[in-house]
SEMINU-621238 format. One record per residue (C-alpha): residue number from 0; chain; y, z, x; residue in one letter. Coordinates in Angstrom, 2 decimals, decimal comma. Example, Ala and Ser with C-alpha at 12.3 -4.5 7.8 and 13.67 -1.06 7.14 Angstrom:
# SEMINU-621238
0|A|-4,50|7,80|12,30|a
1|A|-1,06|7,14|13,67|s
END
This chain:
# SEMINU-621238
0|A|-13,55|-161,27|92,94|x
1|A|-12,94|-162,90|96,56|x
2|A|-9,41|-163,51|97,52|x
3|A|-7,45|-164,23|101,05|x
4|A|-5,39|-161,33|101,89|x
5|A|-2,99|-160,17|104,43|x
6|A|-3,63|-157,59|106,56|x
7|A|-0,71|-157,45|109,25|x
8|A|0,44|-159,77|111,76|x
9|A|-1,55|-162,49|112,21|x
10|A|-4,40|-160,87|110,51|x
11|A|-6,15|-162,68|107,29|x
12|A|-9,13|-161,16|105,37|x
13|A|-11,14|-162,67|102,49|x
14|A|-12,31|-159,31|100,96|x
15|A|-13,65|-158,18|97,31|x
16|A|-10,36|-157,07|95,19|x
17|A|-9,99|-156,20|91,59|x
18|A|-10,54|-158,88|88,97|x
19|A|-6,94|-159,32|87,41|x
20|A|-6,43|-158,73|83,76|x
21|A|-4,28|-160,00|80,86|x
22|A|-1,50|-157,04|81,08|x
23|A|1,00|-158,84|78,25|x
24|A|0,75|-160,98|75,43|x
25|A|2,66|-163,68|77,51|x
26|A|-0,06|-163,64|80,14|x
27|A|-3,02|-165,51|80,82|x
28|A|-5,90|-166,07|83,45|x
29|A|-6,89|-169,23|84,95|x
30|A|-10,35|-169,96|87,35|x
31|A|-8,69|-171,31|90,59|x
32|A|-10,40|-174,81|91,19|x
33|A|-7,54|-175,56|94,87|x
34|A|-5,39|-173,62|96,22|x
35|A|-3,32|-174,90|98,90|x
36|A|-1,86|-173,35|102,66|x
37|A|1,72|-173,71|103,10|x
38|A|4,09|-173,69|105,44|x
39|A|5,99|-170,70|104,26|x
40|A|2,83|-168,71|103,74|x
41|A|3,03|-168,89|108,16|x
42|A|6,48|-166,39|107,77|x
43|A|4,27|-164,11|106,09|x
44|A|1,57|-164,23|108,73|x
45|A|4,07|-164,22|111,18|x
46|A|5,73|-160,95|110,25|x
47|A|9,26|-162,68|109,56|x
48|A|8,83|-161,39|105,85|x
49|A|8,83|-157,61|106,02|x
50|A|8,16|-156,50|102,49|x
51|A|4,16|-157,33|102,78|x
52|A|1,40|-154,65|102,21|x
53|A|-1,85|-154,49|104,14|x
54|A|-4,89|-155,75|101,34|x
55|A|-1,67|-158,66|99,55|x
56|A|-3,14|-161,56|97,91|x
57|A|-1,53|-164,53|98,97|x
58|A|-1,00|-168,07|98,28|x
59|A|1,48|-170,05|95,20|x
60|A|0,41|-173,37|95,31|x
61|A|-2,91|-174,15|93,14|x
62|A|-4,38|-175,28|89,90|x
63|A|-7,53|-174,56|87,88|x
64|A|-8,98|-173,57|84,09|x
65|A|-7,08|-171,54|81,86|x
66|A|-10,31|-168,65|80,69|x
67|A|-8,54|-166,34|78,63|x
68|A|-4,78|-166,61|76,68|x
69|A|-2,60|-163,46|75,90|x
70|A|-1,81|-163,45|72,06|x
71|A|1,73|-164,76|72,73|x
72|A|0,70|-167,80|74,50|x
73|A|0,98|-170,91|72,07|x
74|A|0,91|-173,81|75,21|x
75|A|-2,31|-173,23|76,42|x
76|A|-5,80|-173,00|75,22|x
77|A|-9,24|-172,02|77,22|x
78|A|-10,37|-174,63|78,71|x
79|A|-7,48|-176,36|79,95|x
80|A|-6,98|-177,74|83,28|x
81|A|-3,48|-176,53|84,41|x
82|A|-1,02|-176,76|87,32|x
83|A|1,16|-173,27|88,00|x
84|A|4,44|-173,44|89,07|x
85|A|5,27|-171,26|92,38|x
86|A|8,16|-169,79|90,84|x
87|A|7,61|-168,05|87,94|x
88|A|9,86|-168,25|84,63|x
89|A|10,89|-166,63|81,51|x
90|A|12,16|-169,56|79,99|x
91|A|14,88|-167,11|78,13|x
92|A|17,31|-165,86|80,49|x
93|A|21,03|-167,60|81,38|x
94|A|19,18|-169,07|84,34|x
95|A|16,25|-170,39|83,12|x
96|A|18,42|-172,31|80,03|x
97|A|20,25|-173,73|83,02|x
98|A|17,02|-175,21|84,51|x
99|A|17,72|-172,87|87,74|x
100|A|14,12|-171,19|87,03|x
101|A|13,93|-169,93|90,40|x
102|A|16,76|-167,92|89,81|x
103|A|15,12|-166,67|86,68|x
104|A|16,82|-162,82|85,88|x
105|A|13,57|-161,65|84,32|x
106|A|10,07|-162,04|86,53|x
107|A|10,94|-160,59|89,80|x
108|A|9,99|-156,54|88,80|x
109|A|11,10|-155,72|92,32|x
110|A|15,24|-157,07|92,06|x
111|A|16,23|-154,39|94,37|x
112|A|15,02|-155,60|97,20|x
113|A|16,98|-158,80|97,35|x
114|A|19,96|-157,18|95,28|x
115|A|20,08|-155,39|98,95|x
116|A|19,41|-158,79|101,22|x
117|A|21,64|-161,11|99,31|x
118|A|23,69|-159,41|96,56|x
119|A|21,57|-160,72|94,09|x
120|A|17,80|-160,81|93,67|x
121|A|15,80|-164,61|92,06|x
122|A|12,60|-164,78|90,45|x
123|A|8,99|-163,74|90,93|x
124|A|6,69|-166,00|93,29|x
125|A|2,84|-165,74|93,31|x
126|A|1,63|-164,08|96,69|x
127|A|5,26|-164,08|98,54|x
128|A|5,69|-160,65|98,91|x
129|A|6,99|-157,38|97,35|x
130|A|10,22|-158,89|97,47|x
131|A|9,59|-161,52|95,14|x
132|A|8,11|-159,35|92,42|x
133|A|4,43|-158,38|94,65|x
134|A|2,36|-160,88|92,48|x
135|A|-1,14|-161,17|93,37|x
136|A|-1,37|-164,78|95,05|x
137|A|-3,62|-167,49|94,10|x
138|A|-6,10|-167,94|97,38|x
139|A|-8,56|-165,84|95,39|x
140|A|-10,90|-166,64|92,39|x
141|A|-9,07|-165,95|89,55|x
142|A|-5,10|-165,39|88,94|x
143|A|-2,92|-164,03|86,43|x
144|A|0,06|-166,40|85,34|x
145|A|2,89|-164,27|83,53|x
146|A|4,97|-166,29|81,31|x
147|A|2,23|-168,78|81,13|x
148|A|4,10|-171,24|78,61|x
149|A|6,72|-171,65|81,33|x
150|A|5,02|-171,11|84,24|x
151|A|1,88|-173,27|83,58|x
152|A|1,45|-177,29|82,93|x
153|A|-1,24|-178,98|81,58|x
154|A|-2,36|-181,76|83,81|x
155|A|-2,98|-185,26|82,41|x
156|A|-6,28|-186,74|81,91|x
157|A|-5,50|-189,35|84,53|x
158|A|-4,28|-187,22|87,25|x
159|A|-6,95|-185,41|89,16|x
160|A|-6,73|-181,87|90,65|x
161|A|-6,69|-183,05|94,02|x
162|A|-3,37|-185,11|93,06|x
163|A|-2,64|-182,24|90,52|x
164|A|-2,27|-179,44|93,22|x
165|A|0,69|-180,82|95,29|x
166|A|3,13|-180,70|91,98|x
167|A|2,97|-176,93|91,76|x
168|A|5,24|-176,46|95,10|x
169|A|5,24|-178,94|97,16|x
170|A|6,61|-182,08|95,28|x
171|A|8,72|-179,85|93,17|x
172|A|10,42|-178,30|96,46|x
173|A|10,96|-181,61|97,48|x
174|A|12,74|-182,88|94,10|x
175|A|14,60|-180,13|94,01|x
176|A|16,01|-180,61|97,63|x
177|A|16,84|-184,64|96,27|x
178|A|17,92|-183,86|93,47|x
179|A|20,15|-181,41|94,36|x
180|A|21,07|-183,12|97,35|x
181|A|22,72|-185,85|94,88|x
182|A|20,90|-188,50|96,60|x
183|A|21,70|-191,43|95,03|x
184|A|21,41|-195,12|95,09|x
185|A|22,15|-196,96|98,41|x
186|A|22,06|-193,48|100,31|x
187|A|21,09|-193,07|104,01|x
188|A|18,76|-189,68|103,66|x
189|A|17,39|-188,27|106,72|x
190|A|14,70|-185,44|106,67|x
191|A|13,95|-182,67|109,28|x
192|A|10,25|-182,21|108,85|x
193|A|7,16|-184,36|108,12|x
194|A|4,94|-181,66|106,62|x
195|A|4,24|-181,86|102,87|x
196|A|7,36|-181,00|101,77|x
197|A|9,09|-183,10|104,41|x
198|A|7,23|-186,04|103,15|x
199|A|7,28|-185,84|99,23|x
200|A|11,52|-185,30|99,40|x
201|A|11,34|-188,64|101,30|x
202|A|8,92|-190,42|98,90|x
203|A|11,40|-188,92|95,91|x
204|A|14,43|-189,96|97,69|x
205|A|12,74|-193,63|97,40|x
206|A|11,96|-193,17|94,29|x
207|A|15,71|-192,26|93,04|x
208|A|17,24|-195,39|95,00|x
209|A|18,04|-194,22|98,32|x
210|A|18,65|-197,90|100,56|x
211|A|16,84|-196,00|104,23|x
212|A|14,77|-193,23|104,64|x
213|A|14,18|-191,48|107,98|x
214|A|11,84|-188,59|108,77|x
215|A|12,31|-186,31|111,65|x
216|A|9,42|-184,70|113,77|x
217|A|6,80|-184,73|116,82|x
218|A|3,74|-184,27|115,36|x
219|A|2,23|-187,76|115,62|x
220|A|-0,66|-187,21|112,90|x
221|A|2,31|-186,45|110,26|x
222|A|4,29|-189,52|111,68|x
223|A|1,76|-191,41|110,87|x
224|A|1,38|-190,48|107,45|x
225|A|4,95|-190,75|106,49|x
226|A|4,92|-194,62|107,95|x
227|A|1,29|-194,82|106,03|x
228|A|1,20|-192,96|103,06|x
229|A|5,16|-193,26|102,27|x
230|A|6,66|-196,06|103,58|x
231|A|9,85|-194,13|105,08|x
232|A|10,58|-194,60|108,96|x
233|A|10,18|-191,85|111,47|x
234|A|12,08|-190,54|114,54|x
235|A|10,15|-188,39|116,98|x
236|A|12,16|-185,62|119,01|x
237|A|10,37|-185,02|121,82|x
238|A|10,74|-188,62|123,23|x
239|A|13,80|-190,27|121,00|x
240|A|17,30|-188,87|120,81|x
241|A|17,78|-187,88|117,17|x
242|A|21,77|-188,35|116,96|x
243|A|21,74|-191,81|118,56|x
244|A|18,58|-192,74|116,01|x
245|A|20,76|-191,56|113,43|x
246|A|24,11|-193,10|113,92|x
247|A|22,20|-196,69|114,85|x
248|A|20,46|-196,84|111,44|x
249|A|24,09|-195,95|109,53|x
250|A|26,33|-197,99|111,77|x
251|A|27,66|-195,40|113,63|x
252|A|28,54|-193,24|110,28|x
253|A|25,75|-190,87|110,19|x
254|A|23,18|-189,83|106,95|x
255|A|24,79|-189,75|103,51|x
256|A|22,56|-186,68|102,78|x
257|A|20,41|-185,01|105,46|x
258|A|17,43|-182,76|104,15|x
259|A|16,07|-179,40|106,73|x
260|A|12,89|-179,41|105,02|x
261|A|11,57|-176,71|108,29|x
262|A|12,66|-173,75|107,38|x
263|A|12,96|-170,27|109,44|x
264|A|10,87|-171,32|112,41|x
265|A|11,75|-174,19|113,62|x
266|A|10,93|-176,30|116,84|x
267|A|13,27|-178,01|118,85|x
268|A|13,41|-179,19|122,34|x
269|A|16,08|-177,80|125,13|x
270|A|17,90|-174,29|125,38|x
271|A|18,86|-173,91|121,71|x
272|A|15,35|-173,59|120,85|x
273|A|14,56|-170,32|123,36|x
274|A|17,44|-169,10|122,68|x
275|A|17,04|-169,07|119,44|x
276|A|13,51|-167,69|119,45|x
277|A|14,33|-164,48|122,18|x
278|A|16,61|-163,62|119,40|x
279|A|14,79|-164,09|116,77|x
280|A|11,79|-162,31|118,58|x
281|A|14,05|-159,51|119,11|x
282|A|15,12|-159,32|115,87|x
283|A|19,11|-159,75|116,59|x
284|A|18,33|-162,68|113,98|x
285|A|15,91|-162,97|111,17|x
286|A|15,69|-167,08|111,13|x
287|A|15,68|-170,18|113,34|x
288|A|17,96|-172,38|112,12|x
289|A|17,89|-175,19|115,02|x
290|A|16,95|-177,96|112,58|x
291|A|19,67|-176,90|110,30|x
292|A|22,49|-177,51|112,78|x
293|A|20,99|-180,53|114,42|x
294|A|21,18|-181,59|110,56|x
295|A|24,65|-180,24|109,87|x
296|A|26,21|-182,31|113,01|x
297|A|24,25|-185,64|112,60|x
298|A|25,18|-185,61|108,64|x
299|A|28,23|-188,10|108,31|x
300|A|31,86|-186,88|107,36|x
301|A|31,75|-185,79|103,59|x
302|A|27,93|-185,98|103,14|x
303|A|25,75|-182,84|101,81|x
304|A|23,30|-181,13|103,45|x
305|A|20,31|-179,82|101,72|x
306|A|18,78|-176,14|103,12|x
307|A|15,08|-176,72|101,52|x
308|A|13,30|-174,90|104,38|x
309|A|12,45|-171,17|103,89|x
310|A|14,68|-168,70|105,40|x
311|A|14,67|-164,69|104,53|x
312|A|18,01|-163,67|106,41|x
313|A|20,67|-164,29|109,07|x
314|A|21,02|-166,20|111,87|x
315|A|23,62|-166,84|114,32|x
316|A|25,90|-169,69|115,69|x
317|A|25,65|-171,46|112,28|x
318|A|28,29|-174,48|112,80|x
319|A|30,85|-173,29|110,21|x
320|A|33,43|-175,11|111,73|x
321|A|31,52|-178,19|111,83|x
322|A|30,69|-177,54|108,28|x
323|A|34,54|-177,36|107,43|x
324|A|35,90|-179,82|109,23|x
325|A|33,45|-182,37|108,43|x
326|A|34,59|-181,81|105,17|x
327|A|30,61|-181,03|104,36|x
328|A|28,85|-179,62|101,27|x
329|A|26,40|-177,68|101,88|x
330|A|23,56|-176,24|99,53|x
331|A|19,72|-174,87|99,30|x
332|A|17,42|-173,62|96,45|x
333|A|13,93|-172,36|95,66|x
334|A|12,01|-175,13|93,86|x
335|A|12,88|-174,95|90,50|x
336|A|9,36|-175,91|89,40|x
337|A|9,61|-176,10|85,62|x
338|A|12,38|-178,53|85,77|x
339|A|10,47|-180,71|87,65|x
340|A|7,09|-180,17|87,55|x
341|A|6,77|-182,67|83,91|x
342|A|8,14|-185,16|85,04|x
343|A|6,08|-185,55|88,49|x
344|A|2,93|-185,39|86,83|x
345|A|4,24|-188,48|84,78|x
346|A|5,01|-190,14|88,25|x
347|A|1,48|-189,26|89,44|x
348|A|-0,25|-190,43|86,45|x
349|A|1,22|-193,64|86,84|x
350|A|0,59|-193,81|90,47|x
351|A|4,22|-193,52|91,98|x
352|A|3,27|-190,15|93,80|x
353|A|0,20|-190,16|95,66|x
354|A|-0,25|-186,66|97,61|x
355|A|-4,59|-186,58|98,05|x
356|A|-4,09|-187,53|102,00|x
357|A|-2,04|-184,26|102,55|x
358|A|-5,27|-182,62|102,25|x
359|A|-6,20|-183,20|105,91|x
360|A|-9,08|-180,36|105,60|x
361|A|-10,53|-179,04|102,30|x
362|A|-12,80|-176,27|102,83|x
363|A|-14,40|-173,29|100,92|x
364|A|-12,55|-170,03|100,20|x
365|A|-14,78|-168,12|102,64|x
366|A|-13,36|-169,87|105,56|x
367|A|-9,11|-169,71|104,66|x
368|A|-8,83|-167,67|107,72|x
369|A|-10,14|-170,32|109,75|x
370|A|-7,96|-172,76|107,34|x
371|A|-4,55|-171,31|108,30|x
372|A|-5,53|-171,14|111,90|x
373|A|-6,26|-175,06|112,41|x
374|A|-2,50|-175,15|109,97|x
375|A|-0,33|-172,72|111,51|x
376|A|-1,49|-174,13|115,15|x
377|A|-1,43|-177,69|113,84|x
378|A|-5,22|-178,29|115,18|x
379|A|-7,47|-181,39|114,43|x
380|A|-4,36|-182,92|112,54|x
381|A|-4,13|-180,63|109,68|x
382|A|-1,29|-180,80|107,24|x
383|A|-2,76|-178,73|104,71|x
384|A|-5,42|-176,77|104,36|x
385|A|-7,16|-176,91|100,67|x
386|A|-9,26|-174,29|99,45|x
387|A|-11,63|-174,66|96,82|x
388|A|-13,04|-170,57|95,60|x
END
């Protein structure tokens, strides 16, 4: 079959790779009909995740056909059109009981990678690495879900693929970062990004109660959408000052919860920003964090903030003190897609979550390279690239 794959810095390949196979009775196959770039997929590209292999598969964010069902599987037929979680869960272990199926103890067959990195390891992702279990991702033709009956959703009638393929990462990453952010009715929430992700957490945050809304970022196309598409109000950091925006729209208090939906490389104007990126460049720190303290100093006195962005390491001058003082919580997670992922398609079948217009630029599978070009360098307005094998 045809599948994207990495092949060192900066380097994509569609080549011809091994059809995958059934390996366990909880497996099955599914047809990819989209497959989705994202925004953490650039770390791989970018080096910034060092446990990738030259010929990887790559790519967690799709739907398509189930075509063949291990003899465990009792969720899922042939046939049936299906939306895979990222993340992918036992349903069995302590975590996944919990609903913290990111975490899951049993799908990540590498553990001691991370066991190393952060003292413990979480579960398996599709395409992210050998870090996170060296699962063949799903820009390619065909993909094998393990645990299918808790990795795997069937999508309703009513909701199309096109709406379909945003619940498998994107709108679950961003219900996880609300949710777990304890936004709640009558909150201020402000959001550092207006990518996907960026986007969804502030069209969830609406959806849960919160009084204002305010999405962070200088990309004007992405703006746009967030005033169009979501209804939430924007600040833009290259020509507004983001603390005095901030403390204006809470009467001087600051954000009840404040979301840093960027992740490891992220953009900011002034000196922080290069200095940041020297080090990070010179690998005297694995991350970016800029958006992270911006967030962790605007957020008011006793609020959370919510790490939803991607980051792999350690970076330095984190505000600790600020953290402290302000009397702070903070927290972050990996989606926790199975939790979640149910109850969006409900919200999308009845029209509350509308995510076709992230889909700047659908194109065939032949052409990702080009696809992840136009997203990583943010060309002719793309927010997404979609690709259809």
């Amino acid at each position: 079959m045809r599948a994207l794959t990495w092949q060192g810095v900066n380097e994509l390949s569609v080549e011809t790779v091994p059809d995958p196979t059934v390996q366990s009775p909880t497996d099955m196959l599914v047809r990819v009909v989209r497959t989705v770039s994202c925004g953490s997929d650039l770390h791989l590209l970018g080096g910034y995740i060092p446990f990738m292999r030259a010929g990887d598969v790559i790519g967690h964010e799709f739907v398509g056909e189930v075509v063949e069902v291990g003899a465990d599987v009792r969720r899922h037929r042939v046939g049936d059109r299906v939306v895979m979680s990222s993340f992918i869960a036992c349903g069995r272990c302590w975590y996944c009981r919990h609903e913290e199926f990111s975490l899951c103890d049993n799908t990540n067959t590498n553990p001691a990678i991370t066991e190393a990195l952060w003292g413990f390891s979480p579960g398996g992702c599709f395409g992210y690495s050998h870090a996170m279990g060296g699962n063949a991702g799903s820009h390619a033709e065909y993909v094998r879900v393990p645990m299918a009956d808790h990795t795997a959703f069937t999508i309703p009638d009513a909701v199309s693929y096109e709406r379909a393929l945003f619940a498998s990462d994107s709108v679950a990453t961003a219900w996880t970062g609300v949710e777990l952010g304890g936004v709640a009715p009558g909150d201020v929430v402000a959001i550092w990004g207006a990518g996907a992700v960026g986007q969804m957490a502030a069209r969830v945050a609406q959806l849960v109660g919160a009084e204002r809304v305010l999405v962070i970022d200088r990309v004007p196309e992405r703006l746009e959408q967030v005033r169009r598409y979501v209804g939430a109000e924007t600040i833009d950091y290259s020509t507004q000052h983001v603390g005095s925006e901030l403390l204006e729209a809470t009467g001087g208090r600051g954000p009840d919860v404040c979301i840093e939906a960027v992740g490891m490389e992220a953009h900011a104007p002034g000196p922080d920003f290069l200095y940041d990126q020297v080090k990070q460049q010179l690998r005297l720190q694995t991350d970016r964090p800029t958006a992270l303290r911006e967030a962790v100093y605007q957020c008011r006195k006793g609020g959370t903030v919510f790490v939803l962005g991607v980051f792999a390491g350690v970076v330095d001058k984190f505000p600790v003190g600020a953290m402290m003082n302000k009397g702070l919580t903070v927290r972050g997670a990996q989606m926790h897609g199975p939790r979640y992922i149910p109850r969006i398609l409900e919200r999308m079948e009845r029209g509350e979550i509308v995510t076709e217009h992230l889909a700047t630029h659908v194109m065939p599978l032949e052409e990702a390279p080009h696809g992840y070009e136009l997203f990583k360098d943010k060309k002719d307005g793309c927010v997404r690239a979609v690709f259809t094998p």
